[in-house]
C-alpha positions as CSV (number, residue, x, y, z in Angstrom):
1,X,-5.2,-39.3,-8.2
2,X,-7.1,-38.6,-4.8
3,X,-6.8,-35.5,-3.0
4,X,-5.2,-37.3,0.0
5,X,-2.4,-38.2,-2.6
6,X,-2.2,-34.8,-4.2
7,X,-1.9,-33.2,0.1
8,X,1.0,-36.1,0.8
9,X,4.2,-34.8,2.4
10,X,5.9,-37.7,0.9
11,X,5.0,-36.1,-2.8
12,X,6.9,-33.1,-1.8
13,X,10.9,-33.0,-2.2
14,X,12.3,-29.6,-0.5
15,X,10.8,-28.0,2.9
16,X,10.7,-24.7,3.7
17,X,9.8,-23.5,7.7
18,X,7.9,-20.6,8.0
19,X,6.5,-19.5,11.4
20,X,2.6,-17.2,10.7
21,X,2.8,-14.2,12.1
22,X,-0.2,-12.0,14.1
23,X,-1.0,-9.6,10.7
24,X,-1.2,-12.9,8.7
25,X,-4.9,-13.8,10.4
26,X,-7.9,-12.0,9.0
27,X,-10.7,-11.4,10.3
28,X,-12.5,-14.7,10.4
29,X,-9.4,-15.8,13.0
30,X,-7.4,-17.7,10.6
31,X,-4.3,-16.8,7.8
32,X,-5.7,-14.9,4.9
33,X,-6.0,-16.4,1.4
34,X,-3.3,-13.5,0.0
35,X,-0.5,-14.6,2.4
36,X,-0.5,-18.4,0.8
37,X,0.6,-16.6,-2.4
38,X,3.1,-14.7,-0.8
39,X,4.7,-17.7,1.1
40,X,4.4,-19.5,-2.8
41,X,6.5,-17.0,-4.1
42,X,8.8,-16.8,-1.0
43,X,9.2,-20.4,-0.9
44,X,10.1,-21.0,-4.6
45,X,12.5,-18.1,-4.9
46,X,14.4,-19.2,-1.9
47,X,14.8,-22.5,-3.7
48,X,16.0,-20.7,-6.7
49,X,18.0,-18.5,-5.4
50,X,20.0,-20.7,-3.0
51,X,19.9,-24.3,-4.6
52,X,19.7,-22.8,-8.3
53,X,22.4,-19.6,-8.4
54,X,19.4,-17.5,-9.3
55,X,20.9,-13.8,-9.3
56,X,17.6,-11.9,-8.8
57,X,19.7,-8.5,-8.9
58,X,21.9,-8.6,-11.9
59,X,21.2,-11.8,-13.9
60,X,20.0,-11.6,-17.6
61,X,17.3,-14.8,-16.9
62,X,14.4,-14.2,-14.9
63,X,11.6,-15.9,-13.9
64,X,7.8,-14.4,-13.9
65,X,4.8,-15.8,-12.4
66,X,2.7,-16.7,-15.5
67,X,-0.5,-18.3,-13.9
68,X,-1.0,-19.6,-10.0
69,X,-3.8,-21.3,-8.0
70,X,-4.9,-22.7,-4.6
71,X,-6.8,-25.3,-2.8
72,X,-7.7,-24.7,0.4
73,X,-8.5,-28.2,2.7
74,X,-8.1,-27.0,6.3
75,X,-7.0,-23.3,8.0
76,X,-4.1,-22.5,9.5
77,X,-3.6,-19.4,12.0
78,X,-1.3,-17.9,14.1
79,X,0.6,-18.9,16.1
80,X,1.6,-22.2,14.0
81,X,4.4,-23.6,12.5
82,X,4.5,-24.4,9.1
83,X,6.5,-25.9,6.5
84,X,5.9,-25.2,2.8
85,X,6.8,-28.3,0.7
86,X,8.2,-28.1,-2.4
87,X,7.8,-30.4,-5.9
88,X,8.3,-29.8,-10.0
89,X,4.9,-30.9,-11.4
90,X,6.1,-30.1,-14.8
91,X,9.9,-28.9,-16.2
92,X,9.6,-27.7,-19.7
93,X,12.3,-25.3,-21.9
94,X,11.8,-22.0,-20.9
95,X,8.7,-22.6,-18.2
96,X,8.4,-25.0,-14.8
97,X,5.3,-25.9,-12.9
98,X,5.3,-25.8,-9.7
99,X,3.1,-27.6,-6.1
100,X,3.8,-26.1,-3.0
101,X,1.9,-27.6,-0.1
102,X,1.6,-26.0,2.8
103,X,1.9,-28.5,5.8
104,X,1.4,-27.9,9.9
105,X,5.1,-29.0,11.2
106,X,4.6,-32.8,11.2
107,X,1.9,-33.5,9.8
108,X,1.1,-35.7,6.7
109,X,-1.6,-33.7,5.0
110,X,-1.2,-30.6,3.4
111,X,-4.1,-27.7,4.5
112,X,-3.3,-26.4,1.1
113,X,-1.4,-27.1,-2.5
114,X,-0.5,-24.4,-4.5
115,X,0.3,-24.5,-8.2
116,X,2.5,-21.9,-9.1
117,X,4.2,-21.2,-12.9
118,X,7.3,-19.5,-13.8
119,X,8.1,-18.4,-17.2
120,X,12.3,-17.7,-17.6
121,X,12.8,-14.6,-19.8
122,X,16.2,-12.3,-20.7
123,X,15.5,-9.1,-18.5
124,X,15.9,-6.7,-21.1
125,X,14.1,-7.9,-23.9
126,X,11.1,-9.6,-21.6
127,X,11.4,-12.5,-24.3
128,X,11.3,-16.3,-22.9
129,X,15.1,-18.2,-22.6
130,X,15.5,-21.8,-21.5
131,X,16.1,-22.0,-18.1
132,X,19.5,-21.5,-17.1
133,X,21.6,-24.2,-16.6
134,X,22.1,-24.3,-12.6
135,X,18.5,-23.4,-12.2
136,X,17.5,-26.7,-14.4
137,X,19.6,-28.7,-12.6
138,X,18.1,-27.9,-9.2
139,X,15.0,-27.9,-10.5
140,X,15.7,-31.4,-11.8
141,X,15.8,-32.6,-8.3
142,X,12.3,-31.6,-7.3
143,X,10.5,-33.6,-10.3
């Protein structure tokens, strides 16, 4: 698959706005490397927690971030707005890969895809569970 494929809007299912803010530029006069991650995990959780019934407070099923990566294409910086996209790469028992581009508003090419992996696991015992049930099924509709 060619990059231009892999930076697609249309490979991505759910969007996500987020507006940069002025701490998110470094000093190079774009958005830092670090605030990507943190708008991979924001992205994804919202996701969860709102299409999925994820209860991050009291639930026994968790979800920790096992392994995550970045390609860079183009940089963004503030002011912009930007849209993270969301897609399942790969839905397993107890563990789901994750893309995230991260898109200006509009436009078809991402300036960056994220690949981002959750492991479920009971709370108290830190042991792997299959996912739970609502959580599957909304992650169904990003593969």
């Amino acid at each position: 698959m060619t990059t231009d494929n892999i930076r697609h809007r249309g490979r991505f299912t759910a969007f996500d706005p987020i507006t940069t803010r002025w701490a998110d530029n470094d000093l190079y006069g774009h958005v830092n490397n670090v605030t990507y991650y943190a708008w991979f995990d924001t992205s994804v959780n919202r996701y969860l927690i709102e299409q999925g019934g994820l209860d991050i407070h009291q639930g026994q099923e968790i979800a920790y971030v096992v392994s995550s990566s970045c390609d860079y294409f183009s940089p963004v910086a503030y002011p912009e707005r930007i849209e993270a996209g969301l897609r399942v790469e790969k839905l397993g028992n107890s563990s789901v890969t994750y893309n995230i581009g991260i898109f200006r508003e509009g436009e078809e090419q991402a300036c960056a895809v994220g690949r981002f992996v959750h492991v479920f696991v009971n709370r108290d015992t830190d042991r792997p569970v299959p996912i739970p049930a609502g959580v599957r099924e909304a992650l169904e509709r990003l593969v």
